[in-house]
C-alpha positions in Angstrom: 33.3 251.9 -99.2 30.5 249.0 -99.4 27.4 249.7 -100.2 23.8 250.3 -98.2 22.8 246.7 -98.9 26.1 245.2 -97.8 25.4 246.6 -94.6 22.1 245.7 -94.6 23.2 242.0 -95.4 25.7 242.2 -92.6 23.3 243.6 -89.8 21.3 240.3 -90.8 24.7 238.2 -90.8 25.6 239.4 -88.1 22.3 239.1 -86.0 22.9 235.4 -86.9 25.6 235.2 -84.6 23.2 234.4 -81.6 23.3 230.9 -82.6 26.9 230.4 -82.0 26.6 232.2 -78.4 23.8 229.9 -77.7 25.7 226.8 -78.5 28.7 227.9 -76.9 26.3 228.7 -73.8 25.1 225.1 -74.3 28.2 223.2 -74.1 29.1 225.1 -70.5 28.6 222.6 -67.5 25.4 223.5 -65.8 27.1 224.8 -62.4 28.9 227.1 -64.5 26.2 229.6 -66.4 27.5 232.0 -69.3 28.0 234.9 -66.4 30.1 232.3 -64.4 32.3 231.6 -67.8 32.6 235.4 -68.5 33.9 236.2 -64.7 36.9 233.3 -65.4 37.2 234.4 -68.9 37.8 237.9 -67.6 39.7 237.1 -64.4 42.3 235.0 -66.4 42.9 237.5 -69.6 42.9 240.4 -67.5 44.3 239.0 -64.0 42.8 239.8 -60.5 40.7 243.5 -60.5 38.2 245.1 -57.9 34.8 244.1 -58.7 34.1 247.4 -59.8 36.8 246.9 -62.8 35.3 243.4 -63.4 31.4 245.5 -63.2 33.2 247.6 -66.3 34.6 244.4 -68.5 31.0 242.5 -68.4 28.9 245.7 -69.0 26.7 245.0 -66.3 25.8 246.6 -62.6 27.2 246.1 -59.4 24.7 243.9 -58.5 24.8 241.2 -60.9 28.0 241.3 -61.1 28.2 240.8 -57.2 26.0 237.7 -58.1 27.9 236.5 -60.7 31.1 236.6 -58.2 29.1 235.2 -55.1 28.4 232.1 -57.6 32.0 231.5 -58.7 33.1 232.1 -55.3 30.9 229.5 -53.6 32.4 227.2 -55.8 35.9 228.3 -54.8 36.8 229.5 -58.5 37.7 233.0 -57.1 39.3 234.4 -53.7 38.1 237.8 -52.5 41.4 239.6 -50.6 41.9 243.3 -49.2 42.9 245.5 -51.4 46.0 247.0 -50.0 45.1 250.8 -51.4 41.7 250.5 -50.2 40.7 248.0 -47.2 36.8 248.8 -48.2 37.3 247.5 -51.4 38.1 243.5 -52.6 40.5 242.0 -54.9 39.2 239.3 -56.9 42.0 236.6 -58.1 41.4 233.1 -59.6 42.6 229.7 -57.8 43.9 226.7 -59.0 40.4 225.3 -59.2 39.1 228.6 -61.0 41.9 228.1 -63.2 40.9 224.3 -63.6 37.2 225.0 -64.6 38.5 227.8 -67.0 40.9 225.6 -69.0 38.1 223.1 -69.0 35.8 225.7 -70.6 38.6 226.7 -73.1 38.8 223.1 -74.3 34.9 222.5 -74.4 34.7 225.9 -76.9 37.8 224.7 -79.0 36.5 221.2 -79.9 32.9 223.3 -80.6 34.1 225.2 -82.7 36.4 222.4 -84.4 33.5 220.1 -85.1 31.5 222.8 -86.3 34.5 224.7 -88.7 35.6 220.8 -89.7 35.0 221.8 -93.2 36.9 225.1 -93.3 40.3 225.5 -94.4 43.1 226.7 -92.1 43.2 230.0 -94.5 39.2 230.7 -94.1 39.6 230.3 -90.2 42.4 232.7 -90.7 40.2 235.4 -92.3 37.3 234.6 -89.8 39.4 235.7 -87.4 41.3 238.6 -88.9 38.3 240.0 -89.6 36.5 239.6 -86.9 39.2 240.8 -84.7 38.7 244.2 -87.5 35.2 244.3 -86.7 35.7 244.6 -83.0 38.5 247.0 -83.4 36.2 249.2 -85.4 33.7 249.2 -83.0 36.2 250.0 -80.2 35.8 249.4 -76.5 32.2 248.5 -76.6 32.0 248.8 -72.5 33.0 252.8 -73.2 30.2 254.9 -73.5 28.8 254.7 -76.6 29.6 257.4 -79.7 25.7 257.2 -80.6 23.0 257.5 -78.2 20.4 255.2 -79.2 17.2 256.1 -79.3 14.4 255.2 -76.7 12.2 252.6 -77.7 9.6 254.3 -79.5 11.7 257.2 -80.6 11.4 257.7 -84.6 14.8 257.5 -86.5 16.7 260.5 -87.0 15.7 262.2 -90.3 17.9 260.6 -93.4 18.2 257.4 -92.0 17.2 254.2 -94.1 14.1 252.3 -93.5 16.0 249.0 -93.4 18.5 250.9 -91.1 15.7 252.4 -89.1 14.1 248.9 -89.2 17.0 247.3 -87.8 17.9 250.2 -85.3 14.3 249.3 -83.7 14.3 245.9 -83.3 18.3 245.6 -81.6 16.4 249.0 -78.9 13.4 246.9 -78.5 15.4 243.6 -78.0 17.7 245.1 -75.8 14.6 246.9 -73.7 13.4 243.4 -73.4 15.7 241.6 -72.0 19.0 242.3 -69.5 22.9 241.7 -72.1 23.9 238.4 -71.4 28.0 238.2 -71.0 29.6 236.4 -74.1 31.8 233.5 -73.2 35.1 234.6 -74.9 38.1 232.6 -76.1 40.7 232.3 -73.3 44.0 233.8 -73.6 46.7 235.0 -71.1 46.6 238.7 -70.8 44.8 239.8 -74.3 42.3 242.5 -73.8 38.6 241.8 -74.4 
């Protein structure tokens, strides 16, 4: 098992990773924001869902998810239909133009992230991704309900725990008080789960 200050290096690492979120948000064209690009990321690797389903994937509530939809919708990237079990409730499906804009935001990410991995071997970008891919699985469905509460901003560390740990543990509460989780662009793939 690693040790205390491997993790500790990692949480840093790891924190790091908001730069490559915000240049992938960067490279998006400016009528389709990050929440936009999550809703066609999700719609075309999970296919069409009720909005409540779609509410689940993104981790956020009804109502910004009803936003993001309303945006993609104006721009005809989604249909709306009936759901056959339940009349009150909507289907959400991508069209051909939804489709369009989400190819165009695969290829935008891909050459990203080939300029910026230029220098890496085929084996490192291997790694990268097996063990990232690890990471996630380790971490499970993150949507699910968590296994640990965290603590209320405020709250003092349960007895035991680290400083550095503890340290850390406040500033991703107090970070995440502050501001509303922003939907990560993900790489598209047909049918994969997030």
């Amino acid at each position: 098992m690693a040790k205390q200050a491997q993790f500790e290096e990692l949480a840093r690492q790891l924190s790091a990773v908001g730069a490559v979120k915000r240049d992938l948000g960067r490279i998006l064209p400016p009528e389709c924001p990050t929440g936009s690009a999550a809703v066609l990321t999700l719609l075309g690797r999970h296919g069409s869902m009720r909005m409540s389903k779609l509410a689940e994937l993104l981790a956020v509530d009804m109502s910004v998810t009803s936003r993001h939809v309303a945006h993609v919708a104006e721009r005809g990237w989604i249909e709306r239909s009936p759901d056959p079990a339940d009349k009150r409730s909507r289907i959400l499906h991508l069209t051909p133009a939804g489709e369009a804009t989400l190819v165009d935001l695969s290829r935008r990410s891909t050459e990203l992230l080939a300029e910026r991995l230029g220098d890496w071997s085929d084996e490192e970008v291997d790694q990268l991704i097996r063990l990232m891919t690890r990471l996630r699985d380790s971490f499970g469905d993150c949507r699910a309900t968590a296994p640990h509460a965290r603590p209320a901003v405020g709250t003092a560390p349960a007895p035991g725990t680290p400083k550095a740990a503890a340290e850390a543990m406040d500033k991703v509460t107090v970070t995440s008080a502050a501001r509303a989780p922003t939907p990560v662009l993900e790489p598209t793939t047909t049918r994969t789960p997030a």
